[in-house]
N, C-alpha and C positions, 0 to 999 in steps of 0.2 A: 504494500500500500504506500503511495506519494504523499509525504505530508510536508508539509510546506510552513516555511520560520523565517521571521525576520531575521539579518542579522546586524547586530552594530562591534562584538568583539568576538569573532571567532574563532576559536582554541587550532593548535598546530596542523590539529589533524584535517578540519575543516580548510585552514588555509591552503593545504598543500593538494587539496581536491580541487579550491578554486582554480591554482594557479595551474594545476594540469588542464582544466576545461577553458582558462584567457588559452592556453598554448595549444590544446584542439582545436579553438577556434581562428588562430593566425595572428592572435588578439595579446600576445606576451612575449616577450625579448627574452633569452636567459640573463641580457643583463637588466632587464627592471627587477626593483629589488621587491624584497616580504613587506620590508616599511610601507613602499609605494602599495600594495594590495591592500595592506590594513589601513590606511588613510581611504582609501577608496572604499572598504566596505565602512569606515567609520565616519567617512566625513559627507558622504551619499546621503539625501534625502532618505530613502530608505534602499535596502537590499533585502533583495528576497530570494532565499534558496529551497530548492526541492528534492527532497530525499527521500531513498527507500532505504531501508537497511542501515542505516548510517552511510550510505553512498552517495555522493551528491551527485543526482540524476541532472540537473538544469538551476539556471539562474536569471536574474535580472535585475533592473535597479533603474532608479529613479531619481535625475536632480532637480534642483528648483532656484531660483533666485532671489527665494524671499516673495514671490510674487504668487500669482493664483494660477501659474504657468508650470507645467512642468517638461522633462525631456526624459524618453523612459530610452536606453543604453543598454547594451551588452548582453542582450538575450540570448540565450543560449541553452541546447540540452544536448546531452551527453549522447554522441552516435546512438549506443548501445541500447539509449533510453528513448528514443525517435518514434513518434506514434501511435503514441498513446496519450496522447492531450497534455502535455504536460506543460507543453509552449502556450498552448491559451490557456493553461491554468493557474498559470503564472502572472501573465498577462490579467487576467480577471483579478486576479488578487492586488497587483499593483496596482491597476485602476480604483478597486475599492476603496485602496488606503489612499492613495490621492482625494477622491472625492468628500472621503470623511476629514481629509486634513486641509479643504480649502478649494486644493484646485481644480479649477473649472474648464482648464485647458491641454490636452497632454497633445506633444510632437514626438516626432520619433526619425527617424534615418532609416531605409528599409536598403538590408543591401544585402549580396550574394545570391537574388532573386530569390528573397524574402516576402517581397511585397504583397501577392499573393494572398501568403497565411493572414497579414496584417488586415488587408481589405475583407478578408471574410470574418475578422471579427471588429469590422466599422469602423477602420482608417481608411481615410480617402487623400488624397492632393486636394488641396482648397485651388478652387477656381482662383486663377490668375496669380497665382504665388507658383513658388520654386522655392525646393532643397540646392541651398548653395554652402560649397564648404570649400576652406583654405587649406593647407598645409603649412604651417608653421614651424 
């Protein structure tokens, strides 16, 4: 069974599940470091992980600017764990907690022909706007 936890300080064991699923995803350097991980699940609006077994099946996370805005990031579920809903279960959950915390507007980034999953659960492109992004 998938049960699903916020996280804000995650114990070793947890950390080292994150950082193999950023590095299945294309999404972790070997050299960013455990600091950079733990700042990011602790300094994140919220994070939200999903596990079976103590295995962490999938994740995602959610930031905000202080504002009624948020941008949900780094979605993601574990190959092994693929299709069994777990990416919109995720999803449904961070939406919840946004809504009961305020915000009234979430964005997102759909990439690796993602967009798809997104749009069947009620992300669209706003008429006459664009996803535009720099490299830095």
């Amino acid at each position: 069974m998938i049960r699903y936890r916020f996280l804000k300080n995650p114990d070793e064991k947890t950390l080292d599940q994150l950082t193999a699923l950023y590095a299945e995803q294309g999404w972790w350097d070997k050299s960013d470091s455990r600091a950079l991980l733990r700042r990011i699940v602790r300094d994140t609006h919220c994070f939200l992980a999903a596990f079976e077994g103590g295995k962490l099946a999938g994740m995602g996370r959610a930031v905000n600017a202080l504002s009624k805005e948020a941008y949900i990031h780094d979605v993601a579920v574990a190959k092994e764990f693929r299709g069994r809903d777990i990416g919109s279960g995720l999803l449904r959950r961070l939406e919840a907690r946004l809504k009961k915390d305020g915000i009234r507007w979430i964005g997102l980034i759909a990439s690796g022909g993602s967009a798809p999953f997104y749009r069947r659960l009620g992300y669209a492109t706003p008429p006459r706007h664009a996803a535009l992004t720099k490299n830095v």
